[in-house]
OpenMM code with the backbone's topology and positions (N, CA, C; nanometers):
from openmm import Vec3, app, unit

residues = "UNK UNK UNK UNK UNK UNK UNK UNK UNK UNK UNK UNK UNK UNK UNK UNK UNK UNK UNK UNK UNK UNK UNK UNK UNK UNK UNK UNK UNK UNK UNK UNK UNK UNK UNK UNK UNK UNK UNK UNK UNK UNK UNK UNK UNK UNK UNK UNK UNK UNK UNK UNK UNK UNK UNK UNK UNK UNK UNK UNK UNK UNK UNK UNK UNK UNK UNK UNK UNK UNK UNK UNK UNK UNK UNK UNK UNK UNK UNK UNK UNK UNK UNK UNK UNK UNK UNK UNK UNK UNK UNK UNK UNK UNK UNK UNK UNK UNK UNK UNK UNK UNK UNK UNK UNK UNK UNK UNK UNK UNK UNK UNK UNK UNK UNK UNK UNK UNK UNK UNK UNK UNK UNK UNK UNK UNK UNK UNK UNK UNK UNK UNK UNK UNK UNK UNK".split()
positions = [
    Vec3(0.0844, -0.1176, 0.0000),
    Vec3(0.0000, 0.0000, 0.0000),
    Vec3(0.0893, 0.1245, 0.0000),
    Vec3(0.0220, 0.2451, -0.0773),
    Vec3(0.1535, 0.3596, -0.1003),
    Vec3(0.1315, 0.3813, 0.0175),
    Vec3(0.2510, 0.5260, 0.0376),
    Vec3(0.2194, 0.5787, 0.1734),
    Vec3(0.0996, 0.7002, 0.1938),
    Vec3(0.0555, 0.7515, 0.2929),
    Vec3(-0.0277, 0.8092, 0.2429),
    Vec3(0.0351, 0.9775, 0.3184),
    Vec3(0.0073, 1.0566, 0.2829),
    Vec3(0.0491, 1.2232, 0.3379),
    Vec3(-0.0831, 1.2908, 0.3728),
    Vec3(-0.0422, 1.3784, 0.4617),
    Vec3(-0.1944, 1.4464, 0.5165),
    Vec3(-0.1273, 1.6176, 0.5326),
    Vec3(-0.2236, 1.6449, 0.4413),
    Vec3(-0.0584, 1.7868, 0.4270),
    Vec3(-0.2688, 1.9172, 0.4327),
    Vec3(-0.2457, 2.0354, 0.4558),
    Vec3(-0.3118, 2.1116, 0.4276),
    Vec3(-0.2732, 2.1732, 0.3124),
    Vec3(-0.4127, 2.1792, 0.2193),
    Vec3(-0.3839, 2.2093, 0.0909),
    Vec3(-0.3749, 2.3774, 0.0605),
    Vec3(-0.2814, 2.4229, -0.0306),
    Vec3(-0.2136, 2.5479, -0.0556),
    Vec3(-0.3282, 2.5576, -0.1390),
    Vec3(-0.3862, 2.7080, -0.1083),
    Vec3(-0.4915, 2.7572, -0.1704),
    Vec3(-0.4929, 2.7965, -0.3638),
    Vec3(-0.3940, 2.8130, -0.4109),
    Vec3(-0.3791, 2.7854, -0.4854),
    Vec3(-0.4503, 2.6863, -0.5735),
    Vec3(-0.4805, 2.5367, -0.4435),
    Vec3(-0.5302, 2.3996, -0.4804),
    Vec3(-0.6117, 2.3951, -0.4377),
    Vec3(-0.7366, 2.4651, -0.3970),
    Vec3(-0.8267, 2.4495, -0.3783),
    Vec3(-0.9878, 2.3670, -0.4802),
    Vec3(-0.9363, 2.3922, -0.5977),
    Vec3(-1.0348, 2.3722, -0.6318),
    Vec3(-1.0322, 2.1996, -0.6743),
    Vec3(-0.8789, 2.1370, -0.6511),
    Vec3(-0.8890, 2.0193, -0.6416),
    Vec3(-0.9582, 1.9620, -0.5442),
    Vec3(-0.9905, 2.0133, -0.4319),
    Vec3(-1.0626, 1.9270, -0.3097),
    Vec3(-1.2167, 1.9727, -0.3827),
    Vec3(-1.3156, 2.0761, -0.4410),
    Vec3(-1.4151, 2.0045, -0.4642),
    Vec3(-1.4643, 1.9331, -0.6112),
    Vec3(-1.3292, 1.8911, -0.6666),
    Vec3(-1.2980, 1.7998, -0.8176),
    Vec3(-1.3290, 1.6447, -0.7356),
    Vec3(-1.2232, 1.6758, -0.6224),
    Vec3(-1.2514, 1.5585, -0.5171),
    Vec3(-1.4225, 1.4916, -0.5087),
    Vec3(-1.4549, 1.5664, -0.4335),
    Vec3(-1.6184, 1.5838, -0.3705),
    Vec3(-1.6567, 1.5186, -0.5075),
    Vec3(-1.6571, 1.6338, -0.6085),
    Vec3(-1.7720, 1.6200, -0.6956),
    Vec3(-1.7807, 1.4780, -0.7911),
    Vec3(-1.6173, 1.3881, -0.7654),
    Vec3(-1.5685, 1.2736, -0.8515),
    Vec3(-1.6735, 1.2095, -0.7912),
    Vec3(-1.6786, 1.1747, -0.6402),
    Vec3(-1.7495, 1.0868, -0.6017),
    Vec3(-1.9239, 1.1147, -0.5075),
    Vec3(-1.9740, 1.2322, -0.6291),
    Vec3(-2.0885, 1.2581, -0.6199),
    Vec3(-2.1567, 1.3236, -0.4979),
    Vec3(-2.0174, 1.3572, -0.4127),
    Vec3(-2.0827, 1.4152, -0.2790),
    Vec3(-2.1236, 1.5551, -0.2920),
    Vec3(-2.2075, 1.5736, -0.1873),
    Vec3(-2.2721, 1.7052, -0.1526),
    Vec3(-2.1672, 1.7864, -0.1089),
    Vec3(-2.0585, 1.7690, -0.0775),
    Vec3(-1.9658, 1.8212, 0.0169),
    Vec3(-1.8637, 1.9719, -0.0819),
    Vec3(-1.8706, 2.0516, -0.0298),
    Vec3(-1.7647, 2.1443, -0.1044),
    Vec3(-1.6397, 2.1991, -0.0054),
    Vec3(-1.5436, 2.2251, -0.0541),
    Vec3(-1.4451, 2.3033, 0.0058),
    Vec3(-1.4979, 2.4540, 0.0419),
    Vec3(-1.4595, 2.4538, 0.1517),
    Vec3(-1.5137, 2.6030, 0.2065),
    Vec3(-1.3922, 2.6947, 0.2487),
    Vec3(-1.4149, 2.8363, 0.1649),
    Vec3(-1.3506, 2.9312, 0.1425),
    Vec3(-1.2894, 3.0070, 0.2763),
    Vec3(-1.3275, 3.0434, 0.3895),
    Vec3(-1.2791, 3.0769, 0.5011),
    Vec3(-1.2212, 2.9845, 0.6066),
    Vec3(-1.1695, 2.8753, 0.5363),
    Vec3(-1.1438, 2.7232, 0.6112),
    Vec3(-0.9763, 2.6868, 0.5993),
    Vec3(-0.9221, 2.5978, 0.7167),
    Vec3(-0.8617, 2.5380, 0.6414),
    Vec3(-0.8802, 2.4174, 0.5934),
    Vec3(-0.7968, 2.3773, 0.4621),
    Vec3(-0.8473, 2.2315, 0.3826),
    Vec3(-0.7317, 2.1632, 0.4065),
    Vec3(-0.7658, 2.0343, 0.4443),
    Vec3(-0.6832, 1.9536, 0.4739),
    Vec3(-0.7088, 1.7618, 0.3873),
    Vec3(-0.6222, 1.7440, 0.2845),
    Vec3(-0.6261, 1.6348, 0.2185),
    Vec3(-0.5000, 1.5001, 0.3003),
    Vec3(-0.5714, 1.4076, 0.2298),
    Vec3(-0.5276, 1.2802, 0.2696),
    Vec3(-0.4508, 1.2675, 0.1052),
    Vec3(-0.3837, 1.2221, 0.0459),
    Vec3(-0.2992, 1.1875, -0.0427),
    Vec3(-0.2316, 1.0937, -0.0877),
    Vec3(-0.2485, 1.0307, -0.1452),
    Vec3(-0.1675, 0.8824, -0.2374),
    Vec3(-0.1400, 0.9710, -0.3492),
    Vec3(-0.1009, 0.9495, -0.4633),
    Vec3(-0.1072, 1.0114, -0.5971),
    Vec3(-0.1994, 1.1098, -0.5965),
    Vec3(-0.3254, 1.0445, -0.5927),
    Vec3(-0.4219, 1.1561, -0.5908),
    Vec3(-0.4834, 1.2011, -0.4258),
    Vec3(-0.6309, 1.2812, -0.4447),
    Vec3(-0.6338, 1.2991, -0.3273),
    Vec3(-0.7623, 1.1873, -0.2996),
    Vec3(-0.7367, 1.1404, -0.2186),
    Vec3(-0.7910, 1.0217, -0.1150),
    Vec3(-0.9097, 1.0579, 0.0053),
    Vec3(-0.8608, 1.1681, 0.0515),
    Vec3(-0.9543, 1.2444, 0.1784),
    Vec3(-0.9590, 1.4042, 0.1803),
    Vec3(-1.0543, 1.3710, 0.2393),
    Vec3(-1.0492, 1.5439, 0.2452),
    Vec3(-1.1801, 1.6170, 0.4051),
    Vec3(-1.1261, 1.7452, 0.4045),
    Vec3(-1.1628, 1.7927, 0.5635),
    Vec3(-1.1822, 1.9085, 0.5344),
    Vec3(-1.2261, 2.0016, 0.6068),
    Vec3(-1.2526, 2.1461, 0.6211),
    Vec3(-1.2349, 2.1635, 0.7940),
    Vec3(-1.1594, 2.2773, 0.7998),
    Vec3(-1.1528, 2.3324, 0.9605),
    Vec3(-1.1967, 2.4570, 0.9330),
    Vec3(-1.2905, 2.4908, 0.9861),
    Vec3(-1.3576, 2.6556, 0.9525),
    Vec3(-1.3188, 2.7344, 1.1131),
    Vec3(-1.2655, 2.8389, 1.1218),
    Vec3(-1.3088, 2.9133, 1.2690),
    Vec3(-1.4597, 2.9339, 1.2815),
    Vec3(-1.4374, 2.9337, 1.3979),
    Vec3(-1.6028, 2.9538, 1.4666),
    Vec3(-1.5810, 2.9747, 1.6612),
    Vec3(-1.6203, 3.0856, 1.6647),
    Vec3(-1.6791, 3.1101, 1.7792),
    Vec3(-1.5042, 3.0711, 1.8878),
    Vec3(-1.4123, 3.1324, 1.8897),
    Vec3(-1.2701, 3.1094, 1.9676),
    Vec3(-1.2241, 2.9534, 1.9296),
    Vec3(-1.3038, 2.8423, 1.8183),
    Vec3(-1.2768, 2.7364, 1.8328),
    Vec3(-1.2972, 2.6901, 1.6692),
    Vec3(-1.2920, 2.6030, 1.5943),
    Vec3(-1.3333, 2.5446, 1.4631),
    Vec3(-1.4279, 2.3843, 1.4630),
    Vec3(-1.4966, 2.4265, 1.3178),
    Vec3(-1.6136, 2.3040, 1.2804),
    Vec3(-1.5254, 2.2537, 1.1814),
    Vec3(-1.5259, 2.1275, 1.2174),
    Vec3(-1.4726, 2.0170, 1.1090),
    Vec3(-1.5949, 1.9782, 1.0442),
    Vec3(-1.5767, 2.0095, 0.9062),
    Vec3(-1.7092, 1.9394, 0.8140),
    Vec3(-1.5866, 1.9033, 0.7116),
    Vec3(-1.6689, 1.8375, 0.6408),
    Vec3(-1.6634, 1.8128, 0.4729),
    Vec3(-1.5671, 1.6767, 0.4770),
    Vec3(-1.5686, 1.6119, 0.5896),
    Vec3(-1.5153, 1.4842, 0.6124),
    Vec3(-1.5176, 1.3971, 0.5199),
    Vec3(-1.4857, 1.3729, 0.4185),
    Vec3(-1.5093, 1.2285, 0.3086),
    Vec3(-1.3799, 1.1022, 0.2466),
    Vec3(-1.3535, 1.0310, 0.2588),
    Vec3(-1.2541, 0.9721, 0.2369),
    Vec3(-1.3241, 0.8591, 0.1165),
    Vec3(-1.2459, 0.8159, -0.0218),
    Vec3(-1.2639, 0.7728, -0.0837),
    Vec3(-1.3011, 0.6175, -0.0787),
    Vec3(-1.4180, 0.6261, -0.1300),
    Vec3(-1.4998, 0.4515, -0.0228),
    Vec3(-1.4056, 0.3464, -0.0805),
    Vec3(-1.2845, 0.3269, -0.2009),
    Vec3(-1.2337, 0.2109, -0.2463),
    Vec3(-1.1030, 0.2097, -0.1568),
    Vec3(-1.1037, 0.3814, -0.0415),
    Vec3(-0.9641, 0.3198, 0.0682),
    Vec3(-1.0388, 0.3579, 0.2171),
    Vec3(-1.1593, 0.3062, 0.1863),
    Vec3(-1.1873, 0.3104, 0.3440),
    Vec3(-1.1900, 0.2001, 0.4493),
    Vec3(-1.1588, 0.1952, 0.5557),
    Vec3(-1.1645, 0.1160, 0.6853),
    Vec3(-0.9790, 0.1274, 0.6737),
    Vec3(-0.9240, 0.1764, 0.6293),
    Vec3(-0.7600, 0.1797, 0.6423),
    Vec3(-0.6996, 0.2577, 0.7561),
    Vec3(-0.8538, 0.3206, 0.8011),
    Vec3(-0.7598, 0.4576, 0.9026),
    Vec3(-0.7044, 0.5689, 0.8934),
    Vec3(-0.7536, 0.6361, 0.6992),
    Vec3(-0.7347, 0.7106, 0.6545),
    Vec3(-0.8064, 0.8940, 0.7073),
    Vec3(-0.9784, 0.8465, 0.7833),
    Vec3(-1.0397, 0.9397, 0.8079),
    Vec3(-0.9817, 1.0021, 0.9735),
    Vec3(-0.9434, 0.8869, 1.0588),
    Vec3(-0.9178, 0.8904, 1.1924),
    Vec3(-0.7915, 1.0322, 1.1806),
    Vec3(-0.6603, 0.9082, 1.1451),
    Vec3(-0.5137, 1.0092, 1.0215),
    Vec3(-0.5675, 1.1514, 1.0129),
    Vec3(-0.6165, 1.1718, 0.9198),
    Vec3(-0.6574, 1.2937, 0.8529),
    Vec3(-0.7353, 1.3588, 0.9705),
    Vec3(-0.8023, 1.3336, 1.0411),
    Vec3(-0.8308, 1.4165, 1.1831),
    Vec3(-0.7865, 1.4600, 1.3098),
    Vec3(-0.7075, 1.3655, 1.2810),
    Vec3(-0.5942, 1.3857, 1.3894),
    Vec3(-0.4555, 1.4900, 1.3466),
    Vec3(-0.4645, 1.4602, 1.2342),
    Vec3(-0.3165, 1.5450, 1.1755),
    Vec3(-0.3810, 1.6952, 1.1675),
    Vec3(-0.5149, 1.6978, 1.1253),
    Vec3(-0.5554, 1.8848, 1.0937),
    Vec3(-0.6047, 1.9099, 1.2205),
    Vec3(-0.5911, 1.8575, 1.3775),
    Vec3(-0.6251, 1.9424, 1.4727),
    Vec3(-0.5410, 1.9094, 1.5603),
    Vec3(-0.4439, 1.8285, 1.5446),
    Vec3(-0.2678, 1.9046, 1.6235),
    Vec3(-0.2982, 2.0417, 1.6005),
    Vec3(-0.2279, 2.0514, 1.7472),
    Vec3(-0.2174, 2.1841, 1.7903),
    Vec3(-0.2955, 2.3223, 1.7465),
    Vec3(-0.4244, 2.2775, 1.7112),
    Vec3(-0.5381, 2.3740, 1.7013),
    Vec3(-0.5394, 2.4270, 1.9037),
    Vec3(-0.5614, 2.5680, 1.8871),
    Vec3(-0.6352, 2.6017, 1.9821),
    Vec3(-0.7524, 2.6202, 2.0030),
    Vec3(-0.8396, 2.6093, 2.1237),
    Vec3(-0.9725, 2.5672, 2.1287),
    Vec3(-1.0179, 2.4863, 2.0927),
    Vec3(-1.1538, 2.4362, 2.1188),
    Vec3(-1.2984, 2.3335, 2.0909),
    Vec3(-1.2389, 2.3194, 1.9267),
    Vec3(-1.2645, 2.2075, 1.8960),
    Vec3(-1.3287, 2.1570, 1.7551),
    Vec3(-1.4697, 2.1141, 1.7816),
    Vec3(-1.5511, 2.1533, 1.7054),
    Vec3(-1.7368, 2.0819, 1.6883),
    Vec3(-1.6976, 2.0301, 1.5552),
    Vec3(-1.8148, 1.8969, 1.6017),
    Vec3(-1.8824, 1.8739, 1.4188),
    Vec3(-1.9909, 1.8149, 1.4612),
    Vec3(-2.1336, 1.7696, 1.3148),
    Vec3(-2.2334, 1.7694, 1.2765),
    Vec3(-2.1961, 1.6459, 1.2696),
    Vec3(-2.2514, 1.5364, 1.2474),
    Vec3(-2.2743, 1.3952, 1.2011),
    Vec3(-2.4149, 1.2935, 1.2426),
    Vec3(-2.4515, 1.2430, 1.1375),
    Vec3(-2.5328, 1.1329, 1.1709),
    Vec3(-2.5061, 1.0382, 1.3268),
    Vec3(-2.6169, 0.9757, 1.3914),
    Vec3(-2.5760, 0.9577, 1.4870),
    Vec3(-2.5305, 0.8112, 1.4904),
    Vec3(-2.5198, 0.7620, 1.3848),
    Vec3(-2.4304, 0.6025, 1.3378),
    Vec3(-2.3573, 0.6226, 1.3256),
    Vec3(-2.2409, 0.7571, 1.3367),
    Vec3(-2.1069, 0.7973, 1.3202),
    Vec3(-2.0522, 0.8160, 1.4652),
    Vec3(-2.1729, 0.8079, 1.5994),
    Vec3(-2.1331, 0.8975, 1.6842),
    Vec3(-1.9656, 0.7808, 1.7707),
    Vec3(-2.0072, 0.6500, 1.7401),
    Vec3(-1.8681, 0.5693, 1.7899),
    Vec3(-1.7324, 0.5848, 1.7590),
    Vec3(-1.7346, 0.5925, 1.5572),
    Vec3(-1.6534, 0.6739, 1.5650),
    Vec3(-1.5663, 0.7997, 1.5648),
    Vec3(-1.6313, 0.8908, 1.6144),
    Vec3(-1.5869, 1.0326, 1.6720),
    Vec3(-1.5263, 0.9893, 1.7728),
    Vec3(-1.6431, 0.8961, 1.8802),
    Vec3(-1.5896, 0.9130, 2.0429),
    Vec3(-1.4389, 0.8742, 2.0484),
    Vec3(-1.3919, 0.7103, 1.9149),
    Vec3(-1.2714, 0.7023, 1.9193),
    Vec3(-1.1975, 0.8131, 1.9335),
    Vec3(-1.2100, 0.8870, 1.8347),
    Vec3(-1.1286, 0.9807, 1.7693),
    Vec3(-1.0284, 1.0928, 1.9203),
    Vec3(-1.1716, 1.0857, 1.9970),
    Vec3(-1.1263, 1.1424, 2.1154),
    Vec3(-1.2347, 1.3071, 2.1156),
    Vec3(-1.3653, 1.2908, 2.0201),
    Vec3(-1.4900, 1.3403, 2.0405),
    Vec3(-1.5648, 1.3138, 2.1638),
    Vec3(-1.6480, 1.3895, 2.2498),
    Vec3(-1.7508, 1.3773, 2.3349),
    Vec3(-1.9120, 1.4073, 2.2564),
    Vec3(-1.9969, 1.3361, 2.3204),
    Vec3(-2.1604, 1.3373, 2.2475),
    Vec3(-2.1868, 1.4629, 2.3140),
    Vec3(-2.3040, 1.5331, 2.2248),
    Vec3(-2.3595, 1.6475, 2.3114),
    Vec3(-2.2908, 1.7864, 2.4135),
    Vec3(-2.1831, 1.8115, 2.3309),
    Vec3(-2.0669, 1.9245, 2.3965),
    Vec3(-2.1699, 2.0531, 2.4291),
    Vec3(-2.1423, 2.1432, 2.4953),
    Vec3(-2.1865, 2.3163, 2.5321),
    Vec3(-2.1428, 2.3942, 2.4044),
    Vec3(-2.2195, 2.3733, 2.3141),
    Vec3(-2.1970, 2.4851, 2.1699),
    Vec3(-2.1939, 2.6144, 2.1808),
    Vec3(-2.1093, 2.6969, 2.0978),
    Vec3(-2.1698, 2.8270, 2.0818),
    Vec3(-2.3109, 2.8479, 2.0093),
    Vec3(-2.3286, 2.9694, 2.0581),
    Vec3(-2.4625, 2.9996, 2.0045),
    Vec3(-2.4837, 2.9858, 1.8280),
    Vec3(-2.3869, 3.0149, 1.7940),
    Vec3(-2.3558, 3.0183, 1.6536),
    Vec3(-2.3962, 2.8629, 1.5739),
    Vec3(-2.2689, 2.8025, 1.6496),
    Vec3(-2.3323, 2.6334, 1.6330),
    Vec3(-2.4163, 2.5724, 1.6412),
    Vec3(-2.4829, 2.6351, 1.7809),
    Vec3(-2.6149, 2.5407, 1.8330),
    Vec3(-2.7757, 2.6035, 1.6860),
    Vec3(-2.7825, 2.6899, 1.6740),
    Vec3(-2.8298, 2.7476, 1.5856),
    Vec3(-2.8057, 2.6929, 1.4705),
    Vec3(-2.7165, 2.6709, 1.3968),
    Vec3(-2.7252, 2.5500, 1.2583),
    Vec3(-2.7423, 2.4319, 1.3306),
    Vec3(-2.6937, 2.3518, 1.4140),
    Vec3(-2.7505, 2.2287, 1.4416),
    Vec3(-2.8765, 2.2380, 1.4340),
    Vec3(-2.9592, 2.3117, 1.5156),
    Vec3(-3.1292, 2.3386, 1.5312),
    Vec3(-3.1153, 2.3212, 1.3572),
    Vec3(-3.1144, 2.4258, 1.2685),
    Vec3(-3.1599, 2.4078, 1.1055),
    Vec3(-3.1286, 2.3026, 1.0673),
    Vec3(-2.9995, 2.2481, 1.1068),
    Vec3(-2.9536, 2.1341, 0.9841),
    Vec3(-3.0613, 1.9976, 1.0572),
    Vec3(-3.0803, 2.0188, 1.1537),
    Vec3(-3.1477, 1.8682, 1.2604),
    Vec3(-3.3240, 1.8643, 1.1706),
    Vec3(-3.3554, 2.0097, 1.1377),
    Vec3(-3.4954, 2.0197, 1.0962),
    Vec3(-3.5050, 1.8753, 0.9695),
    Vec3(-3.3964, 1.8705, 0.8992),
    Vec3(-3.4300, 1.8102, 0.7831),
    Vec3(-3.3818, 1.6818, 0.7720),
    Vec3(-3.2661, 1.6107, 0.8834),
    Vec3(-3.1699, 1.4972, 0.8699),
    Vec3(-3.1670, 1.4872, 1.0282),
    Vec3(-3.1369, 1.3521, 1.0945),
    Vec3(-3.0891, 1.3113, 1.2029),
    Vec3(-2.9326, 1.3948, 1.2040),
    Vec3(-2.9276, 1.4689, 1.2894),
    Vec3(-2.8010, 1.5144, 1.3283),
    Vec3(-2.7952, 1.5467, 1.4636),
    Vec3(-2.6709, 1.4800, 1.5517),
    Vec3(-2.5591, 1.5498, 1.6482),
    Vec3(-2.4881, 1.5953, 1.6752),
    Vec3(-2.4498, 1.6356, 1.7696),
    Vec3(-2.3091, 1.7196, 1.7636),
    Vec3(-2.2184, 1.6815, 1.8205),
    Vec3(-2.0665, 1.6672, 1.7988),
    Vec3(-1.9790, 1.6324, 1.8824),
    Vec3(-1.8376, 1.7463, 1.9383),
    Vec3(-1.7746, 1.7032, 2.0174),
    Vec3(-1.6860, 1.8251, 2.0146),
    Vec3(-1.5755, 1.7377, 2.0662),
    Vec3(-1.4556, 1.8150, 2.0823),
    Vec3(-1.3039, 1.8074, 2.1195),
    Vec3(-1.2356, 1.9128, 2.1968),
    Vec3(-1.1298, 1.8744, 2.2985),
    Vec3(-1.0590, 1.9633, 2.3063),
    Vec3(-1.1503, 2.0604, 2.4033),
    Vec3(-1.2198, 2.0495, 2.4626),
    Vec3(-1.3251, 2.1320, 2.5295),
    Vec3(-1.2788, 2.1372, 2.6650),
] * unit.nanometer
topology = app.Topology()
chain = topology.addChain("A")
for resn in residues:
    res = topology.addResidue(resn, chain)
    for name in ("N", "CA", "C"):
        topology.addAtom(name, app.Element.getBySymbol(name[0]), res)
C-alpha cells in the first residue's frame, strides 16, 4: 500500500478538493474561510474542512474515498488537521457515526456556541443530526 500524506492544501489547490467531492458525487464542497486539509496517495484520497467559529473550529466536509476506506485514513486525517489547534473543535454527524468520533477522542452532546447550536437546530430540521466536540 503507497504511503499516504496528510498535508493542508495550498490555496492555490483548492479547487482540487471540490474535483474531489464532486468525482465521487458528494454534496460536500471546500469552504472558502477554512482550512483544507487532504489525505494523499497520488491523488487525493480524503479530504476535511476546519472553519473558525466562535474562539474554536467546525470540522465538516469529512469524506474519504470509499475504495480506501476502513484503512484509518479518516481517523489520520483528523488527527493530523487538529494538532495543535487552539480551542474546541465541533462537528455535525449522523448519529451512526457517533462511535466513531468518540474514538477519535470526540464527546456526544458538547456546550456549543450559540452560533453552532443554531445551525444544528436548522440542519437537525431536515436529517438526524448530532453534535460532537473536542478539546473542550
Amino acid at each position: 500500500m503507497p504511503d499516504t500524506q496528510y498535508t493542508l492544501l495550498a490555496e492555490p489547490l483548492w479547487p482540487l478538493m471540490n474535483k474531489f467531492y464532486r468525482s465521487h458525487q458528494s454534496s460536500m464542497k471546500a469552504v472558502r474561510d477554512a482550512q483544507l486539509w487532504i489525505a494523499r496517495r497520488e491523488e487525493i484520497i480524503g479530504a476535511l474542512c476546519l472553519r473558525p467559529v466562535a474562539d474554536g473550529h467546525w470540522l465538516t466536509g469529512l469524506f474519504v474515498d470509499p475504495g480506501c476506506r476502513e484503512q484509518g485514513i479518516a481517523g489520520a486525517l483528523i488527527a493530523e488537521a487538529i494538532k495543535g489547534l487552539q480551542g474546541p473543535v465541533w462537528l455535525f454527524c449522523h448519529p451512526d457515526l457517533r462511535g466513531f468520533y468518540e474514538r477519535r477522542g470526540f464527546s456526544f452532546d458538547p456546550v456549543l456556541p450559540y452560533a453552532m447550536a443554531e445551525r444544528l437546530s436548522r440542519y437537525a430540521r431536515s436529517k438526524p443530526m448530532i453534535a460532537m466536540g473536542a478539546g473542550l
